[in-house]
C-alpha positions, -999 to +999 in steps of 0.1 A: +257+043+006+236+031-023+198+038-022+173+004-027+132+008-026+102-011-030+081-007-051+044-017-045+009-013-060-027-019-048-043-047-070-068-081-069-097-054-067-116-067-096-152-082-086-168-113-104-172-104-143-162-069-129-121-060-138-103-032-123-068-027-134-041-044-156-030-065-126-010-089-152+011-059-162+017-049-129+030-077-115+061-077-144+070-044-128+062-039-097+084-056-066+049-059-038+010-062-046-011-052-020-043-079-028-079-069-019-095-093+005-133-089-006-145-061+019-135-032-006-133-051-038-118-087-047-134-120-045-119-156-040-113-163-076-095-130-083-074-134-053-061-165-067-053-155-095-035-125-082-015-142-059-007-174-085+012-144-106+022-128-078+040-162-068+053-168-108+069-132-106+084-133-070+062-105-064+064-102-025+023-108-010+005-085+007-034-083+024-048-050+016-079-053+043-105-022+038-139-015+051-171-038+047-184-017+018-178-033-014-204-001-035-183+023-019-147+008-028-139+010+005-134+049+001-165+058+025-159+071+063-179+049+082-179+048+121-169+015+137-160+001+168-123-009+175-126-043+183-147-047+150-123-031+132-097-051+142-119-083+135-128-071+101-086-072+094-083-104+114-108-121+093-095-108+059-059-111+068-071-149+070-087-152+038-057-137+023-034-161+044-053-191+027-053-176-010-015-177-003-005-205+009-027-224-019-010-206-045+027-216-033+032-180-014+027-165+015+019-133+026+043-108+041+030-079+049-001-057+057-013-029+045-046-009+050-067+004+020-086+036+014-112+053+040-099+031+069-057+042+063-068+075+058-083+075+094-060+051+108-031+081+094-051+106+113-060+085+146-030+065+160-052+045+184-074+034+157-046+021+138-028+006+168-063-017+169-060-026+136-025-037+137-025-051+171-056-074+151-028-086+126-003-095+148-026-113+169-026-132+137+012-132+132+034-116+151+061-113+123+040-099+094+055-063+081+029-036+085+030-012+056+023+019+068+019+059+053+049+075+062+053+101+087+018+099+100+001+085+132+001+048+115+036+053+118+034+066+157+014+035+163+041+007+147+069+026+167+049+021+196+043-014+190+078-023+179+070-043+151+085-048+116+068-022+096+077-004+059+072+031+057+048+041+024+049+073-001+030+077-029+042+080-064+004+094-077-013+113-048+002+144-036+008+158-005-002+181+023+021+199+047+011+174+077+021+141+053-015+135+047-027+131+012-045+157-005-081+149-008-095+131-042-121+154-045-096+186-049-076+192-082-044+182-084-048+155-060-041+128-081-013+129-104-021+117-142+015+122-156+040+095-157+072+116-157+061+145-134+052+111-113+089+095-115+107+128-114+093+137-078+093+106-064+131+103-076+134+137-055+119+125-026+138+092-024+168+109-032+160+137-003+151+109+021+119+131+026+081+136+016+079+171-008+044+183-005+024+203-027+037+239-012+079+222-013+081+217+024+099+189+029+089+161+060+118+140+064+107+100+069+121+068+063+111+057+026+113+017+021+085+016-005+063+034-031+033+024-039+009+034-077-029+028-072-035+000-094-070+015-104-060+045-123-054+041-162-022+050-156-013+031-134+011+007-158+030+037-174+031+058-138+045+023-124+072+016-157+083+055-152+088+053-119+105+019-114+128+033-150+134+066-131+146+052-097+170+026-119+187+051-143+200+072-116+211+041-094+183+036-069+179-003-065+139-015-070+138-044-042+112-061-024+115-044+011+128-063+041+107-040+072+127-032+105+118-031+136+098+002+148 
């Protein structure tokens, strides 16, 4: 059976005069764009003009809600209730809904950004809140979640259509968690050590973490941070990789957990 995956990155996180990452080459390679909705980074007139090219590409839209903490790029633990949480995600899923549908698209699916995916990956219950709060807002939106972890318990439990996430630039831990920014090696710098192991892993239909344990998962998409300086030659490399050895790059279609 022939192997297809999306492949996704995280981008729209630029802030008034402020830029972060070459969205405009991104969106020639990559399949989804996860769009900041102003808590972490964004603002209105960048998310317009991320989801116009998003649109002009056939780039497949996605609301990349974070934490209310715009000097911390949304990277910060912070302790909050659940039923804020799960406002904070209905209010930007909104915003992002609205962007959309002005710019000819809509969006498609969901996916959590930085402090608040790593705890919802940790913390099923936390994540169930935050994507019961989306599908509150639509019931059919694909929740993009980090494979193998408790965001993926919580989908399952919900039965909703839901992508399962690796990363192509973070590496691993032996519980599917990602290794933390602050230790070395946890973020991966070179495009074709990039694209060789996330060939491996689709091909394996498995996460390889940093020790080679292997945590077999479901792989529909892979996703580069959009603000590394690498993140348009980690992106090329990857998507190149996947293709030469006959792995399709499509926009993902979700399933039912």
């Amino acid at each position: 059976m022939s192997l297809s995956v999306d492949l996704n990155s995280d981008m729209g996180e630029g802030f008034g005069p402020w830029s972060m990452g070459n969205d405009a080459s991104l969106l020639d390679i990559v399949t989804s764009a996860n769009i900041a909705c102003g808590f972490h980074g964004g603002d209105a007139d960048v998310m317009a003009q991320t989801m116009a090219r998003a649109v002009e590409n056939g780039v497949g839209i996605g609301a990349h809600p974070g934490l209310l903490d715009l000097q911390g790029f949304g990277r910060r633990r912070m302790q909050i209730p659940h039923a804020t949480l799960g406002n904070w995600v209905r209010y930007q899923f909104g915003a992002a809904q609205a962007m959309a549908k002005v710019a000819g698209g809509h969006v498609r699916h969901l996916k959590l950004h930085g402090a608040l995916a790593t705890m919802c990956g940790e913390d099923a219950a936390m994540a169930r809140a935050c994507y019961e709060a989306a599908l509150s807002v639509d019931p059919d939106i694909i929740i993009m979640v980090l494979a193998a972890t408790p965001q993926e318990t919580a989908v399952r439990e919900l039965g909703c259509n839901y992508a399962a996430e690796i990363f192509a630039d973070r590496a691993y831990n032996d519980n599917a968690t990602l290794v933390d920014r602050s230790l070395p090696g946890a973020v991966i710098h070179d495009a074709d050590h990039a694209a060789r192991r996330i060939s491996a892993m689709v091909q394996a239909g498995a996460i390889i973490t940093e020790t080679g344990e292997h945590i077999e998962t479901r792989i529909d998409t892979i996703c580069v941070h959009g603000d590394t300086a690498e993140a348009v030659a980690l992106s090329r490399a990857v998507r190149d990789r996947l293709q030469s050895e006959g792995i399709a790059v499509n926009r993902f279609e979700g399933a039912k957990g």
